[in-house]
Jmol script that loads the backbone (N, CA, C; Angstrom):
load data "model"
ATOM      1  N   UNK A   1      18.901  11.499  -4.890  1.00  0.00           N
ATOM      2  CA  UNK A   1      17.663  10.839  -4.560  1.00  0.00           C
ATOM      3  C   UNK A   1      17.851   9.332  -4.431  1.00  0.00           C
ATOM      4  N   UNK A   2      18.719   8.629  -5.037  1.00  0.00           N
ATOM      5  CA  UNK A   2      19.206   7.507  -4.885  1.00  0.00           C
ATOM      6  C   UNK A   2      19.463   6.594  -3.508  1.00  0.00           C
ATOM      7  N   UNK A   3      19.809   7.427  -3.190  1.00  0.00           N
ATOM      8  CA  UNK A   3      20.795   7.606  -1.926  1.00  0.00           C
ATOM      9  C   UNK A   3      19.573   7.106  -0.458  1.00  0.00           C
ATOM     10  N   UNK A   4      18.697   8.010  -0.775  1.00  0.00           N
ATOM     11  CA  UNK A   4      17.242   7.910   0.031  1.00  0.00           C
ATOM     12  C   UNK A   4      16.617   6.520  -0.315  1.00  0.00           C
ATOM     13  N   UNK A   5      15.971   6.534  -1.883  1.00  0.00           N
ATOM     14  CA  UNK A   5      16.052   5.296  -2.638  1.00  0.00           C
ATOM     15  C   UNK A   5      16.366   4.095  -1.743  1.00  0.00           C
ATOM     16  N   UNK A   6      17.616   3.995  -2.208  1.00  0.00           N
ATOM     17  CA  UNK A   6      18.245   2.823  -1.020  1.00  0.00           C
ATOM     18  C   UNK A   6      18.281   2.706   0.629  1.00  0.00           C
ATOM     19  N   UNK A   7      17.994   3.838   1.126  1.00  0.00           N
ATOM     20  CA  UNK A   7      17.953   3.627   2.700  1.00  0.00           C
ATOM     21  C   UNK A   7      16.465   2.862   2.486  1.00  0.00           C
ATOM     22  N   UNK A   8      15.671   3.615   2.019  1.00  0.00           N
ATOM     23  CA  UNK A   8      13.586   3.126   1.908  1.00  0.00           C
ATOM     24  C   UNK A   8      13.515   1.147   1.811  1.00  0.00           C
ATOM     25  N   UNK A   9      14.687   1.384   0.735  1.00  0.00           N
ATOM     26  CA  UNK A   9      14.647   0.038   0.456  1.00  0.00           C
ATOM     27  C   UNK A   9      15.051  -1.084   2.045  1.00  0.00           C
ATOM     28  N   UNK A  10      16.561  -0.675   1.907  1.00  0.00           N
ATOM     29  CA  UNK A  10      17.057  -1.041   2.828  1.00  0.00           C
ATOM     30  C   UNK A  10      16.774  -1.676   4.476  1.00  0.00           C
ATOM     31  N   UNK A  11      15.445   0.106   4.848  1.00  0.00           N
ATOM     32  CA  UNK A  11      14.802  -0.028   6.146  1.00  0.00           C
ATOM     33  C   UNK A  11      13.362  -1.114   5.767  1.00  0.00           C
ATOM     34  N   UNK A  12      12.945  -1.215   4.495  1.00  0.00           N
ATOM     35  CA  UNK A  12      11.716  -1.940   4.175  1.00  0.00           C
ATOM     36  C   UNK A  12      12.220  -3.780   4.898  1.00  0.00           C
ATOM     37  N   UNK A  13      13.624  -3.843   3.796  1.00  0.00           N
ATOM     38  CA  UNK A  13      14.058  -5.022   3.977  1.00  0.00           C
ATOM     39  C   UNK A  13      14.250  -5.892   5.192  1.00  0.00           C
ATOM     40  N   UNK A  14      14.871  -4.649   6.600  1.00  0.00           N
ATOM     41  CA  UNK A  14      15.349  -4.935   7.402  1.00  0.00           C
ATOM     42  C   UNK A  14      14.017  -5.197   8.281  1.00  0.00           C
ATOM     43  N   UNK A  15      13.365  -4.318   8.492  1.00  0.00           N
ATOM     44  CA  UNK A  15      12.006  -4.577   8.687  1.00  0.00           C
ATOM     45  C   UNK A  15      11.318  -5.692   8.280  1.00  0.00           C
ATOM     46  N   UNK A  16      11.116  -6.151   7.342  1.00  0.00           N
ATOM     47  CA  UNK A  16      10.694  -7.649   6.637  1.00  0.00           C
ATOM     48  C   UNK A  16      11.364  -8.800   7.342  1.00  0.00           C
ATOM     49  N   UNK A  17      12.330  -8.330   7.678  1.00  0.00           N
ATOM     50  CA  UNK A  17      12.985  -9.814   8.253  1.00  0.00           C
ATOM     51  C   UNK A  17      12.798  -9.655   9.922  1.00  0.00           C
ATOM     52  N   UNK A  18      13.329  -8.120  10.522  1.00  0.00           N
ATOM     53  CA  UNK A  18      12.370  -8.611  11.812  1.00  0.00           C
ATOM     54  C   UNK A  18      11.403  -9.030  12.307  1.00  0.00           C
ATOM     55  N   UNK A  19      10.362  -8.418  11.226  1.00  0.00           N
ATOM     56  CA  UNK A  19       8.809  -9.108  11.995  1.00  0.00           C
ATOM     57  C   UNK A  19       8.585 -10.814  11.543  1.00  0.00           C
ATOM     58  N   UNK A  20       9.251 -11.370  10.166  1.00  0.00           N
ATOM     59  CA  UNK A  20       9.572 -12.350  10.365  1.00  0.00           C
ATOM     60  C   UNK A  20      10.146 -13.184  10.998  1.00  0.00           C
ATOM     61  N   UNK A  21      11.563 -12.983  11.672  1.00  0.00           N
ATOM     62  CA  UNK A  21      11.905 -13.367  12.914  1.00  0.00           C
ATOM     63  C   UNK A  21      10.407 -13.806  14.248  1.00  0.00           C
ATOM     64  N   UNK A  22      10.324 -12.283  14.201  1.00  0.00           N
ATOM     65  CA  UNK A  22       9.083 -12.055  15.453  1.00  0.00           C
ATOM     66  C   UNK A  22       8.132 -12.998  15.326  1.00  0.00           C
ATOM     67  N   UNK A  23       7.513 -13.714  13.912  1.00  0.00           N
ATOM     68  CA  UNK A  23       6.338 -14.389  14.145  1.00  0.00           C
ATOM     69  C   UNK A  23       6.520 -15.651  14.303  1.00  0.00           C
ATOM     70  N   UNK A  24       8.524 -15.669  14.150  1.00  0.00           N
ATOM     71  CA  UNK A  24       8.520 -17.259  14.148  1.00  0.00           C
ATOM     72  C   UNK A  24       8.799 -17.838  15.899  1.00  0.00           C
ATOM     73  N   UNK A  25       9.127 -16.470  16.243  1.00  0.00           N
ATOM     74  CA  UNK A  25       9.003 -16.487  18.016  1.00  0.00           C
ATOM     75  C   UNK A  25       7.772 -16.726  18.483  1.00  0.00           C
ATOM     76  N   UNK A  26       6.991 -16.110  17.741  1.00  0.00           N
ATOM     77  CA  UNK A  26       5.480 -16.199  18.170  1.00  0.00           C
ATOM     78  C   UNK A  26       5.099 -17.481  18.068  1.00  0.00           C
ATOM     79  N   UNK A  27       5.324 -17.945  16.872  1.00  0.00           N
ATOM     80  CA  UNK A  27       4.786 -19.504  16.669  1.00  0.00           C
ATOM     81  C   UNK A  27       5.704 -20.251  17.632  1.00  0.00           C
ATOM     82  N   UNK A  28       7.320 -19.928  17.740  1.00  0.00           N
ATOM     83  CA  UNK A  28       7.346 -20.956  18.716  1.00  0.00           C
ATOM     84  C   UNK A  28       7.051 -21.247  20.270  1.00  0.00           C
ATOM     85  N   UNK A  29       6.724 -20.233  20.201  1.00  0.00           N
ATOM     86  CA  UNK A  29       5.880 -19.737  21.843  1.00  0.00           C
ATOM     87  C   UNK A  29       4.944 -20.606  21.777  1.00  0.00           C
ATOM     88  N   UNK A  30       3.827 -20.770  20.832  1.00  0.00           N
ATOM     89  CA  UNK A  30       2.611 -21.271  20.911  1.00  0.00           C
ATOM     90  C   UNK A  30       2.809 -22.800  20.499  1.00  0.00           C
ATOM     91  N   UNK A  31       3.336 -23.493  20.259  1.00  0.00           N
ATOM     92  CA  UNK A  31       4.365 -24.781  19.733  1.00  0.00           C
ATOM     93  C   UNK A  31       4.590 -24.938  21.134  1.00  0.00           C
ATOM     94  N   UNK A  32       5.546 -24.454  22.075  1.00  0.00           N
ATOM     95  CA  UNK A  32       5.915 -24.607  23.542  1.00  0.00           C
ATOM     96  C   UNK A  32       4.960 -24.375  24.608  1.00  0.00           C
ATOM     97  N   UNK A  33       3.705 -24.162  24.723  1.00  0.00           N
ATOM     98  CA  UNK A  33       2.642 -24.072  25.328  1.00  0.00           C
ATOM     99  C   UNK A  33       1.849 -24.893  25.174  1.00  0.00           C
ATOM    100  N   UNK A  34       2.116 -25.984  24.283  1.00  0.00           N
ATOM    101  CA  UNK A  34       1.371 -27.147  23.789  1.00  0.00           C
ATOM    102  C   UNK A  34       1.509 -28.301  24.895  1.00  0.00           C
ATOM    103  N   UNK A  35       2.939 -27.963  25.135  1.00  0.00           N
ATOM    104  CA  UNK A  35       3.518 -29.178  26.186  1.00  0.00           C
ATOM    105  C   UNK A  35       3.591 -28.176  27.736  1.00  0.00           C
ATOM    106  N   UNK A  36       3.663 -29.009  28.657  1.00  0.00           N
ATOM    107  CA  UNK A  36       4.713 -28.806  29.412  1.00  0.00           C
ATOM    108  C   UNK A  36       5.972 -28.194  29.992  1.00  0.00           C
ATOM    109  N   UNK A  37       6.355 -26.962  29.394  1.00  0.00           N
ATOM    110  CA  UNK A  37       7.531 -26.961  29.485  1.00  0.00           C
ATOM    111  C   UNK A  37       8.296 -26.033  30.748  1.00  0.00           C
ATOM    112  N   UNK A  38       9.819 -26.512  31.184  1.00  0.00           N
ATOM    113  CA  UNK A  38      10.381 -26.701  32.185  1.00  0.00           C
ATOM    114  C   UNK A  38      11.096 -24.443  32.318  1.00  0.00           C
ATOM    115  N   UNK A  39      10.108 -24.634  33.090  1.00  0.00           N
ATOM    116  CA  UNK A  39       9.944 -23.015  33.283  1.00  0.00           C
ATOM    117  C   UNK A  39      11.804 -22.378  33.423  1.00  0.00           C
ATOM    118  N   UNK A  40      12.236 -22.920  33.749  1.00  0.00           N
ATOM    119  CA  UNK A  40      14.023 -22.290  34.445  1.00  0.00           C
ATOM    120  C   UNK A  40      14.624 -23.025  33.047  1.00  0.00           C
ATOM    121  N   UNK A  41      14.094 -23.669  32.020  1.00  0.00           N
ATOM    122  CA  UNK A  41      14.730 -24.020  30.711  1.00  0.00           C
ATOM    123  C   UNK A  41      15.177 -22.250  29.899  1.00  0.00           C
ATOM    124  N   UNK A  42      16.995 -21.847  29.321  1.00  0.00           N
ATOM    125  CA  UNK A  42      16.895 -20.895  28.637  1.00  0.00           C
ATOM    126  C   UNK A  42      16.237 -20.436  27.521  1.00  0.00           C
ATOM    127  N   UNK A  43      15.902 -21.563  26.829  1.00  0.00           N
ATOM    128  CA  UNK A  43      15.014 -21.017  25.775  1.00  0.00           C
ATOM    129  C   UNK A  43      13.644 -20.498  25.789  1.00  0.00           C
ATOM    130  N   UNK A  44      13.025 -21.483  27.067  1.00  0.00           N
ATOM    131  CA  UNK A  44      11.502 -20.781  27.281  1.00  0.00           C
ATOM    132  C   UNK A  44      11.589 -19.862  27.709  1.00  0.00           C
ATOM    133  N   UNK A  45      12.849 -19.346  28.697  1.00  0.00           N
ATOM    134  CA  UNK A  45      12.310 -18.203  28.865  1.00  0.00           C
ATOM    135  C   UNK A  45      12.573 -16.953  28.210  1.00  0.00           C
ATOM    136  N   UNK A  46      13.546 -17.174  27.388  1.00  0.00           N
ATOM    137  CA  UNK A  46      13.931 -16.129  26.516  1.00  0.00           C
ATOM    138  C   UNK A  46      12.902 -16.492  25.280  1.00  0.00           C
ATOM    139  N   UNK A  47      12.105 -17.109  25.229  1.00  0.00           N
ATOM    140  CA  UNK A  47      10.756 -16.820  24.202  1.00  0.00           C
ATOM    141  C   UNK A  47       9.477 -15.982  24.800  1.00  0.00           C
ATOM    142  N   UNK A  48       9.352 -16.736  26.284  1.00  0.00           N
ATOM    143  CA  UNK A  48       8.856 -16.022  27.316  1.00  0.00           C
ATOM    144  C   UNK A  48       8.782 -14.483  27.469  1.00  0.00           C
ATOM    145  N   UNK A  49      10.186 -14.224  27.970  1.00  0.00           N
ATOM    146  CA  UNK A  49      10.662 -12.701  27.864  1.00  0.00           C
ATOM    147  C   UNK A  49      10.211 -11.667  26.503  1.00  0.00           C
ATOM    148  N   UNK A  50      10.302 -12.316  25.327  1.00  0.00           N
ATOM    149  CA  UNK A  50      10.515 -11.618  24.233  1.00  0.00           C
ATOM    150  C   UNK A  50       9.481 -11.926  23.509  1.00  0.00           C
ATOM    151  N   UNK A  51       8.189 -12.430  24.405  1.00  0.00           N
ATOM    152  CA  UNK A  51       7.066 -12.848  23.237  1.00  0.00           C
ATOM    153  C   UNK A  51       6.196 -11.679  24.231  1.00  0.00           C
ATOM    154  N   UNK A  52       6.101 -12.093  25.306  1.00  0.00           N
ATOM    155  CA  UNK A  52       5.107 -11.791  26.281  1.00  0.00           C
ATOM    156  C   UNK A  52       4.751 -10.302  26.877  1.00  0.00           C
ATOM    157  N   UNK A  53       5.558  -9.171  26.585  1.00  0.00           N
ATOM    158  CA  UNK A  53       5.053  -7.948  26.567  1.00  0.00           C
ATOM    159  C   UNK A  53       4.170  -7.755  25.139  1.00  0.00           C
ATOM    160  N   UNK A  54       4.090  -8.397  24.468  1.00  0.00           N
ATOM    161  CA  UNK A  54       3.342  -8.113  23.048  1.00  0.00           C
ATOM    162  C   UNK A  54       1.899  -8.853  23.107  1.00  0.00           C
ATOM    163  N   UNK A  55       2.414  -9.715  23.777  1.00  0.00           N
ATOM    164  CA  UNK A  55       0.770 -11.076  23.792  1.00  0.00           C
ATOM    165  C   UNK A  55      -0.021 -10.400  25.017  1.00  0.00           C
ATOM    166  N   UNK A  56       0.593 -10.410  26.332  1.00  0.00           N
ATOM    167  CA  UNK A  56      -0.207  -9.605  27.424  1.00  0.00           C
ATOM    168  C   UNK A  56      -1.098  -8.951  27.162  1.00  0.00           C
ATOM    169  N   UNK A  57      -1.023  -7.569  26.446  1.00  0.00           N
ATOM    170  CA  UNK A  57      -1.971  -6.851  26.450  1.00  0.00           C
ATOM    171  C   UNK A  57      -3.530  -7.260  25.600  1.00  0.00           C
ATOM    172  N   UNK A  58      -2.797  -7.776  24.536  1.00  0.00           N
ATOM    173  CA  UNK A  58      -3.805  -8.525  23.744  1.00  0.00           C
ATOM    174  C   UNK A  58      -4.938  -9.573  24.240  1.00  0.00           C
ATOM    175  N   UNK A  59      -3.850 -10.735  25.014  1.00  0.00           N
ATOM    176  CA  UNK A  59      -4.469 -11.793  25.617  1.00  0.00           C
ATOM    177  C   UNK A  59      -5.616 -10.848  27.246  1.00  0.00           C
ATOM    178  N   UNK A  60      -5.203  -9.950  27.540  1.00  0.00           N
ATOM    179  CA  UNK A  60      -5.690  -8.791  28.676  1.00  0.00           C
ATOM    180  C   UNK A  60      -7.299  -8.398  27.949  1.00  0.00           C
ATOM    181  N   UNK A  61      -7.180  -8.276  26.610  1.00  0.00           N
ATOM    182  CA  UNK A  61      -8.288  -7.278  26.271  1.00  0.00           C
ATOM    183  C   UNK A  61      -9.184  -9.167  25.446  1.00  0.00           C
ATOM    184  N   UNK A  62      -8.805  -9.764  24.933  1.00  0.00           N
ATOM    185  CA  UNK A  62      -9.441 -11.176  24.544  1.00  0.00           C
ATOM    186  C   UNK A  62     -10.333 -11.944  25.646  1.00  0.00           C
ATOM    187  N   UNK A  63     -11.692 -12.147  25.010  1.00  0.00           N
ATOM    188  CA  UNK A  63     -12.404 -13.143  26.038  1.00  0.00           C
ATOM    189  C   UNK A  63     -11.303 -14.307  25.471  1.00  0.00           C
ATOM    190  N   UNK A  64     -11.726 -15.484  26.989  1.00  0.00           N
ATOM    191  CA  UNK A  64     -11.026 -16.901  26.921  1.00  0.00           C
ATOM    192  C   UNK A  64     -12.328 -17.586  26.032  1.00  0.00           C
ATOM    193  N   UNK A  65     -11.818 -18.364  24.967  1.00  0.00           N
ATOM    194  CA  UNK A  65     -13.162 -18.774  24.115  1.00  0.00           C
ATOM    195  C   UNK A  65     -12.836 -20.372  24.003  1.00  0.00           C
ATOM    196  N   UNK A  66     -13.252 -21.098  25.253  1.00  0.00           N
ATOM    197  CA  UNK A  66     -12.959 -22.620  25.890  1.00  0.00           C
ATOM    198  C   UNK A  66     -11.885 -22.615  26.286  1.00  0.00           C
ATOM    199  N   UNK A  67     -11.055 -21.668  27.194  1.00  0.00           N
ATOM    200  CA  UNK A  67     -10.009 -22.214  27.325  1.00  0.00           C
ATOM    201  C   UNK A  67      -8.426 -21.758  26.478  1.00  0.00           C
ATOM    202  N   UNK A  68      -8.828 -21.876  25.120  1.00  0.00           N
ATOM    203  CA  UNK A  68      -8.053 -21.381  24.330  1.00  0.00           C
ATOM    204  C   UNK A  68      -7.311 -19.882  24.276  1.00  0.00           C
ATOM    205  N   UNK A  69      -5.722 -19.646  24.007  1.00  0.00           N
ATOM    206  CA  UNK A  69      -5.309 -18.632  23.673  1.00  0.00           C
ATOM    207  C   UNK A  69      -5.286 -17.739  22.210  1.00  0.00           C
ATOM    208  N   UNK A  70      -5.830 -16.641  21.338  1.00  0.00           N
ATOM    209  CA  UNK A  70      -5.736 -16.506  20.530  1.00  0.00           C
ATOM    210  C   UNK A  70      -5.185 -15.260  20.203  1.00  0.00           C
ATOM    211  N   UNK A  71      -4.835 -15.007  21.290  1.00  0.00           N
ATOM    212  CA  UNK A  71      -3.812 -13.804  20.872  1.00  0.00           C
ATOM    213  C   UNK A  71      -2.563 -13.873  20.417  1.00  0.00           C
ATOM    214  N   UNK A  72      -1.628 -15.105  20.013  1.00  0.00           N
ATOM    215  CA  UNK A  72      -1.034 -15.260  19.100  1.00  0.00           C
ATOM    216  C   UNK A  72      -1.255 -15.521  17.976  1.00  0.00           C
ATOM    217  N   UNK A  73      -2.478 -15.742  17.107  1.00  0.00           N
ATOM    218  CA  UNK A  73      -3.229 -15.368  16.312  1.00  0.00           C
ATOM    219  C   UNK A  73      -3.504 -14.254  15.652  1.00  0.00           C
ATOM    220  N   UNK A  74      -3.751 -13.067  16.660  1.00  0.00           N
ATOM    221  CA  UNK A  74      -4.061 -11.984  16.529  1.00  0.00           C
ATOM    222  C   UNK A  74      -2.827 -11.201  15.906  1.00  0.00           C
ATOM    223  N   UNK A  75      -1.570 -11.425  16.744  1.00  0.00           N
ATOM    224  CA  UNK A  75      -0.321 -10.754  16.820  1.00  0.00           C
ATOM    225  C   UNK A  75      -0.219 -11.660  14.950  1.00  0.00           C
ATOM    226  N   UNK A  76      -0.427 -12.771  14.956  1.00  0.00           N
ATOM    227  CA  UNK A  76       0.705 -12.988  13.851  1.00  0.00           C
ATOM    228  C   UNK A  76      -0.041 -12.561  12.182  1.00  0.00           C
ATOM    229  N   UNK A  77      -1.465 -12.248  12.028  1.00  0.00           N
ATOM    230  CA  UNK A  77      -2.193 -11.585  11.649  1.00  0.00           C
ATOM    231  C   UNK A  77      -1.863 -10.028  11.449  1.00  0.00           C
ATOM    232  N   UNK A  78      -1.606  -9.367  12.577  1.00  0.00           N
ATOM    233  CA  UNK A  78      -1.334  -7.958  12.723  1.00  0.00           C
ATOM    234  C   UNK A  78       0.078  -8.176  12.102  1.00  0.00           C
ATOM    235  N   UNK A  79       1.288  -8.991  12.148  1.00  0.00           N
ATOM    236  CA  UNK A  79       2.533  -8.840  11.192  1.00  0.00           C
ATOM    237  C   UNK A  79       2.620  -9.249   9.925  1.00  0.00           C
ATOM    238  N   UNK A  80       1.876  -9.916   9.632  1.00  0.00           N
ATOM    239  CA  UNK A  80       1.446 -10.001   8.234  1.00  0.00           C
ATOM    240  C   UNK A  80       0.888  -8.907   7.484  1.00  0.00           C
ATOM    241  N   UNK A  81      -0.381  -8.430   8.137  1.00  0.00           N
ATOM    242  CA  UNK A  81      -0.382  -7.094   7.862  1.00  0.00           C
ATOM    243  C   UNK A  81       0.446  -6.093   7.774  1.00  0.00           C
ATOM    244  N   UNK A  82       1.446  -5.928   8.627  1.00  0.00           N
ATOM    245  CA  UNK A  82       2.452  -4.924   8.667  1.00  0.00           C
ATOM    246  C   UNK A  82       3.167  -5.123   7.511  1.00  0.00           C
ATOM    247  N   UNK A  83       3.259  -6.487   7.216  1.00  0.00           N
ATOM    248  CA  UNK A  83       4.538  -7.040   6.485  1.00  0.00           C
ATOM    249  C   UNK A  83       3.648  -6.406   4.629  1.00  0.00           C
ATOM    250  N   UNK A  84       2.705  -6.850   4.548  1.00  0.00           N
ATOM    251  CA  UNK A  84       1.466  -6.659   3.148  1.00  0.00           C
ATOM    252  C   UNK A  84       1.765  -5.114   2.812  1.00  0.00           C
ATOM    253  N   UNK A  85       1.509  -3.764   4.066  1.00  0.00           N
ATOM    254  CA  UNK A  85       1.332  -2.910   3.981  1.00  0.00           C
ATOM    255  C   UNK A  85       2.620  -1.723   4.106  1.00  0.00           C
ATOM    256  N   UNK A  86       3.203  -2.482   5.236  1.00  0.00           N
ATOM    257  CA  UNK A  86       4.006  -1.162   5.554  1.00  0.00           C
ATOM    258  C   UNK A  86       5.037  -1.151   4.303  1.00  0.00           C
ATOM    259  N   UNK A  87       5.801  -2.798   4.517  1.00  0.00           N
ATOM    260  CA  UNK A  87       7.039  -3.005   3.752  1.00  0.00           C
ATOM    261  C   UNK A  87       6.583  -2.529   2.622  1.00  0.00           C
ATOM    262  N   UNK A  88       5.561  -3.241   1.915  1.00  0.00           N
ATOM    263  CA  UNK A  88       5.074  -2.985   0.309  1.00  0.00           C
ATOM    264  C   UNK A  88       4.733  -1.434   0.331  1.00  0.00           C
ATOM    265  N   UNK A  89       4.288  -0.415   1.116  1.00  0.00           N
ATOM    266  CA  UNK A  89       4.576   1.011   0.877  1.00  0.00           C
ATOM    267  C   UNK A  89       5.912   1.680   0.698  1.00  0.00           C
ATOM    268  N   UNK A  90       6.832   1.006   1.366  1.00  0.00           N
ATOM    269  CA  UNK A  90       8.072   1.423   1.673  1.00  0.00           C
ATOM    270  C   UNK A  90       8.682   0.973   0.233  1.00  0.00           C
ATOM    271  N   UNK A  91       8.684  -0.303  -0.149  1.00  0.00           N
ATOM    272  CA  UNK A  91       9.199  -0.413  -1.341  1.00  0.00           C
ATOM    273  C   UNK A  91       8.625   0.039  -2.643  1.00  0.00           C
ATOM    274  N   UNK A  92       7.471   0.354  -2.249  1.00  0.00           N
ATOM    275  CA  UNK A  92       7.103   1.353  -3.728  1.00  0.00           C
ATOM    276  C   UNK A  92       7.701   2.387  -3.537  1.00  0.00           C
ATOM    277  N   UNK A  93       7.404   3.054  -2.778  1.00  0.00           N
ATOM    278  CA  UNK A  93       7.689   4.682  -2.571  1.00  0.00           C
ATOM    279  C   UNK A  93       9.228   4.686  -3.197  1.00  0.00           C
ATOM    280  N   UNK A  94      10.004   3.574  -2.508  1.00  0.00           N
ATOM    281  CA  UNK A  94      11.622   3.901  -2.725  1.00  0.00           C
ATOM    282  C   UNK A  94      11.721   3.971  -4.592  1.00  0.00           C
ATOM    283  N   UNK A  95      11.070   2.853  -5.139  1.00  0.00           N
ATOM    284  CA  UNK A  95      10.524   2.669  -6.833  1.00  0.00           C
ATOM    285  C   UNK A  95      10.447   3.659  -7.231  1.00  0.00           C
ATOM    286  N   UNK A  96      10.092   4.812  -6.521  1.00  0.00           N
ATOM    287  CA  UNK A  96       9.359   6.110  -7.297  1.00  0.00           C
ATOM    288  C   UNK A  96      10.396   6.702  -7.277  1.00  0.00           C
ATOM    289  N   UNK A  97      11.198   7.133  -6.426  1.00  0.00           N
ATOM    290  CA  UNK A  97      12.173   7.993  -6.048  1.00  0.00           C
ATOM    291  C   UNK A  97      13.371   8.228  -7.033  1.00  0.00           C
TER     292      UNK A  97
END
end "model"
wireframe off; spacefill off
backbone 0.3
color backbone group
């Protein structure tokens, strides 16, 4: 049972740090939308690429409220949540085991 134990743990952990990764993409997406920035630059667009199938749909279903975007808001809300709920289920459960 151990054995399981440690994968629970393991996949909790690994998980914890992707969606952390993910929100710090998110924030820097929304940090780089502040300015200007130079569209054929590699980094925008590989924030671009890797933010923007997730924000689309969101920003798709969001009224514009002045102008403003808040569907990176939404997203970084919803990983926090994930992060509160899923991980913290995952690491109890493994506790029990």
């Amino acid at each position: 049972m151990f054995i399981v134990s440690n994968l629970l743990i393991a996949v909790a952990k690994m998980l914890d740090i992707v969606l952390s990764l993910y929100m710090w993409l998110i924030i820097g997406r929304a940090v780089i939308s502040w300015v200007s920035p130079d569209p054929y630059n590699p980094i925008v667009r590989f924030l671009l690429s890797v933010t923007e199938p997730v924000l689309y749909p969101i920003r798709r279903r969001l009224p514009m409220l002045g102008g403003m975007d808040f569907s990176p808001v939404i997203v970084i809300l919803a990983i926090i949540f994930v992060q509160n709920f899923l991980v913290q289920s995952l690491l109890q459960l493994a506790s029990r085991l």
